[in-house]
C-alpha positions in Angstrom: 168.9 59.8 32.4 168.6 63.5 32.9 167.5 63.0 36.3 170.5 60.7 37.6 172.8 63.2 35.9 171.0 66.4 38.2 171.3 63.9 41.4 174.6 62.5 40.9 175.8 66.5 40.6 173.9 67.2 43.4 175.7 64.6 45.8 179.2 65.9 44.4 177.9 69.5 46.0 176.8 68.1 48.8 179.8 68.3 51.8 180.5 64.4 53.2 179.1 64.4 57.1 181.1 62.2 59.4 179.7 61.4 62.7 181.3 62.3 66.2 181.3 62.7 69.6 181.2 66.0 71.3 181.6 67.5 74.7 178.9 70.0 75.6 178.3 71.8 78.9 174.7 70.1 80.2 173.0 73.5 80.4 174.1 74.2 77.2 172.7 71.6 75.9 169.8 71.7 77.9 168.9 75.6 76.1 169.9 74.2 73.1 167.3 71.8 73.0 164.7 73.6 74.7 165.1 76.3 71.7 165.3 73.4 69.2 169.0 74.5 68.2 170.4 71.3 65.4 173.4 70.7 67.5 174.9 69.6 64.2 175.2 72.3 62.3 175.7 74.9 65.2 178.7 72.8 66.4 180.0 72.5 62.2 179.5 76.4 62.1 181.5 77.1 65.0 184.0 74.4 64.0 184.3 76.4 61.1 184.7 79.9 62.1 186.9 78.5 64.2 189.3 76.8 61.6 189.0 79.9 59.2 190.5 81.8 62.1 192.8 79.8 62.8 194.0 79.6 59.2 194.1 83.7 58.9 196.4 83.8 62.0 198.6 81.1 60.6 198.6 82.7 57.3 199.5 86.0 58.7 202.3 84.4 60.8 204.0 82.9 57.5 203.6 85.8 55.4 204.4 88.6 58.6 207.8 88.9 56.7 206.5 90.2 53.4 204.0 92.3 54.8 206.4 94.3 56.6 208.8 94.1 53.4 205.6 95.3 51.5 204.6 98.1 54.2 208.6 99.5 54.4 208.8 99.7 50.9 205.5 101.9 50.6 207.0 104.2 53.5 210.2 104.6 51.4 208.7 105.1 48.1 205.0 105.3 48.5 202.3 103.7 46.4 203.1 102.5 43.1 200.4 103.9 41.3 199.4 106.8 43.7 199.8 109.5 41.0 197.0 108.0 39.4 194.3 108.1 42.5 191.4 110.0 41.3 191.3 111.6 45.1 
């Protein structure tokens, strides 16, 4: 019983893989093979980095507005608590 309970978490941990179809310069692939790169998880890593990048640049884009309402008020009035800095 214990043991189903330790799998059945360790499946809800796990990230679903979907198959697909990829595009890779011949070459590429050719090293990648040769230096027995898993194409898998070097294509999900730079799938990833690439989506976390393109979140921050989104997310800065949506929030450019309170940033610079955030950065003017500081020039006007500086830091909040800056009486309290220890340096």
């Amino acid at each position: 019983m214990l043991m189903k309970a330790i799998e059945s978490r360790k499946q809800l941990n796990k990230p679903s893989r979907k198959p697909t179809n990829l595009s890779i310069d011949a070459a590429l692939l050719r090293d990648a093979k040769a230096l027995k790169i898993n194409l898998s998880r070097a294509a999900e890593n730079g799938v990833k980095a690439a989506v976390q990048e393109a979140k921050a640049t989104r997310w800065k884009a949506e929030n450019a507005s309170a940033i610079e309402s955030s950065n003017e008020f500081v020039k006007r009035h500086g830091l909040p608590l800056e009486k309290y800095k220890p340096f």
